[in-house]
C-alpha positions as CSV (number, residue, x, y, z in Angstrom):
1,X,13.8,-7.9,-9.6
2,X,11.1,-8.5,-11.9
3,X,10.6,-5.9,-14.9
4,X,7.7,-4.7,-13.4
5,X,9.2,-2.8,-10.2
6,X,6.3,-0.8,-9.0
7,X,4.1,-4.3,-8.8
8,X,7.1,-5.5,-7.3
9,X,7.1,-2.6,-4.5
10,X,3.3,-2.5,-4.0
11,X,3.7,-6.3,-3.2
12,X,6.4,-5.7,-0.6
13,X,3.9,-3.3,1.0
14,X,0.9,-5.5,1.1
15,X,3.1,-8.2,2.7
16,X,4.7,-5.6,5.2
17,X,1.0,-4.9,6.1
18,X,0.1,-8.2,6.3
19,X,3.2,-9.2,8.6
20,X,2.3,-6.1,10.8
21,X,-1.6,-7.5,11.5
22,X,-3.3,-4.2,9.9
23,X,-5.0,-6.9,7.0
24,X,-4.9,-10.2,5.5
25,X,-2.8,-10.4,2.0
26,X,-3.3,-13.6,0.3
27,X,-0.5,-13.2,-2.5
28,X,-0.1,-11.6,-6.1
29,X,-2.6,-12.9,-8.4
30,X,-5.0,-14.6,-5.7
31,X,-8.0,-14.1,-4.5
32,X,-8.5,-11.6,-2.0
33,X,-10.2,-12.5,1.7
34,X,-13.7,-12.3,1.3
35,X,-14.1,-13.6,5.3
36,X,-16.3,-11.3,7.2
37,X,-13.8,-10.7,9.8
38,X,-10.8,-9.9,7.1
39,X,-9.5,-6.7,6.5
40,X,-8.3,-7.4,2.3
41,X,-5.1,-6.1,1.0
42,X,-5.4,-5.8,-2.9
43,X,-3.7,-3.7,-5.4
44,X,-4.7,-1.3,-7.5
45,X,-8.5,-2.2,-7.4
46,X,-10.8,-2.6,-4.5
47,X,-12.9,-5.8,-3.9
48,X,-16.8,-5.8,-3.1
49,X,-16.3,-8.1,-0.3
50,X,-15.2,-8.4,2.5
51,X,-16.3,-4.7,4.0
52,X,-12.9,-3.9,4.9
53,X,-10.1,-3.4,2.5
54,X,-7.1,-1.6,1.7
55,X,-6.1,-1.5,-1.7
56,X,-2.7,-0.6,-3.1
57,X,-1.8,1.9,-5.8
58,X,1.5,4.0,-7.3
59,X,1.0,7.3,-8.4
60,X,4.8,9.2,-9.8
61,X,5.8,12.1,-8.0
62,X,9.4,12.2,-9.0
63,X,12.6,11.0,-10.2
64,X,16.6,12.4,-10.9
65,X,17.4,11.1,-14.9
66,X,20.8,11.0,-13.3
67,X,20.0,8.7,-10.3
68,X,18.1,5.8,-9.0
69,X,16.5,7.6,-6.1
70,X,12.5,8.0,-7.1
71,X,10.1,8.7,-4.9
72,X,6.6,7.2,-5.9
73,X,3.0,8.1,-4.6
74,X,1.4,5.5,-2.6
75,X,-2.5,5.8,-2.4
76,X,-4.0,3.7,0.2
77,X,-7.6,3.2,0.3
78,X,-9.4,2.3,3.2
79,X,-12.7,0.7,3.4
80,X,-14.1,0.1,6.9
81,X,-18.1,-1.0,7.7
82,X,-20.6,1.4,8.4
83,X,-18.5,2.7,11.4
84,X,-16.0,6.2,10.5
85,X,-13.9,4.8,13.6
86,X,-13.1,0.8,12.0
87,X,-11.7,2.7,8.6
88,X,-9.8,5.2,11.4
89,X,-8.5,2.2,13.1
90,X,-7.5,0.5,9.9
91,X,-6.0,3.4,9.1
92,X,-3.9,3.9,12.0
93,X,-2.4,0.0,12.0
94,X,-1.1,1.0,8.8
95,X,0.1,4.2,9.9
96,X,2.2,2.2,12.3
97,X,3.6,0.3,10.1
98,X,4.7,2.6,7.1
99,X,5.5,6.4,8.6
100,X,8.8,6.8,9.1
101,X,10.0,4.0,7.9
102,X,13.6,3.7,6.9
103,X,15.8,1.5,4.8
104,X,14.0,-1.7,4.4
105,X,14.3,-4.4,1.6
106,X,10.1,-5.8,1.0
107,X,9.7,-8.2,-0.9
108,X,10.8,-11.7,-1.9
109,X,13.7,-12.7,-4.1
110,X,14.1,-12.2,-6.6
111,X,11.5,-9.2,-6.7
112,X,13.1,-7.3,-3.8
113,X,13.4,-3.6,-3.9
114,X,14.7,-1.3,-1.2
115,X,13.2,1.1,0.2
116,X,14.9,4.4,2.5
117,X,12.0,6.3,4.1
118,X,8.2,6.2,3.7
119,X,6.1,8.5,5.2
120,X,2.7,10.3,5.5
121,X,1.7,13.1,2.7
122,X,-2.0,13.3,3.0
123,X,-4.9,12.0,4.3
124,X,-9.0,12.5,4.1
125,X,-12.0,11.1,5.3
126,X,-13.9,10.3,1.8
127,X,-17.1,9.8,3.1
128,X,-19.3,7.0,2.6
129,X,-19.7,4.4,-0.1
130,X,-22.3,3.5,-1.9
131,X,-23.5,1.5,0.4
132,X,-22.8,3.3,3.3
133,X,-19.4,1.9,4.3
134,X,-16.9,4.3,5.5
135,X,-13.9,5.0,3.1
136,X,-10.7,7.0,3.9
137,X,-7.8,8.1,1.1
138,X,-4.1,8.0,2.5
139,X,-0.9,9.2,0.6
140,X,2.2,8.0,1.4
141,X,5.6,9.3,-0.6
142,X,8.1,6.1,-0.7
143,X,11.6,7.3,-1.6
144,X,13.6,3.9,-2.7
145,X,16.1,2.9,-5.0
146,X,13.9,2.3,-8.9
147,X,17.0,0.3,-11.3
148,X,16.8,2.1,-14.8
149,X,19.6,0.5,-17.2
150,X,20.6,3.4,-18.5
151,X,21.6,4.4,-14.7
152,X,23.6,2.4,-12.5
């Protein structure tokens, strides 16, 4: 596991995402799709092209000091086209692949973490972009297992 674990669990998503169909992830540090058919998965920031994206980030919500266990905040950002139903539809293929989720190691090694349950917390229909593309905000919680070396 690298010493960056919440890159490390943000990738594992993408690539779970990517495996399940709901968007194209090209890899950690590389350009995202910019075809006009591609649905982008990028973290933390979201591209100006391709109209569709969905774009990765960790928020904290909690942790033991005594344990492993954490459970972080996963925004997901959906961008569709002018349409409110392609960012709903985006929405949903990613739905199916992360709700109720349960142990699952994402990831490659050596930058595997394990997750044991991911589901839905929130979600709202932001509205429009500025220009004009639909855009929907989706929180996940994602309970998995955070190594600390003070904690074994």
């Amino acid at each position: 596991m690298s010493a960056d674990q919440l890159t490390d669990l943000l990738v594992g998503i993408a690539e779970l995402l990517h495996s399940a169909g709901a968007g194209t992830w090209n890899g950690l540090g590389a350009p995202a799709a910019t075809g006009a058919a591609d649905t982008a998965i990028t973290l933390r920031q979201t591209p100006v092209a391709p109209d569709r994206s969905i774009t990765l980030t960790d928020y904290s919500v909690s942790s033991n000091p005594r344990l492993t266990d954490t459970i972080t905040g996963l925004n997901v950002r959906i961008r569709g086209d002018r349409s409110p139903s392609t960012a709903s539809a985006i929405a949903g293929a990613v739905y199916t692949a992360l709700h109720a989720r349960g142990r699952t190691a994402l990831g490659t090694a050596p930058n595997v973490v394990l997750i044991s349950d991911v589901y839905l917390q929130s979600e709202v229909q932001v509205g429009p972009d500025n220009n004009g593309r639909s855009v929907r905000s989706i929180n996940y919680y994602v309970r998995w297992n955070r190594s600390h070396p003070r904690l074994d």
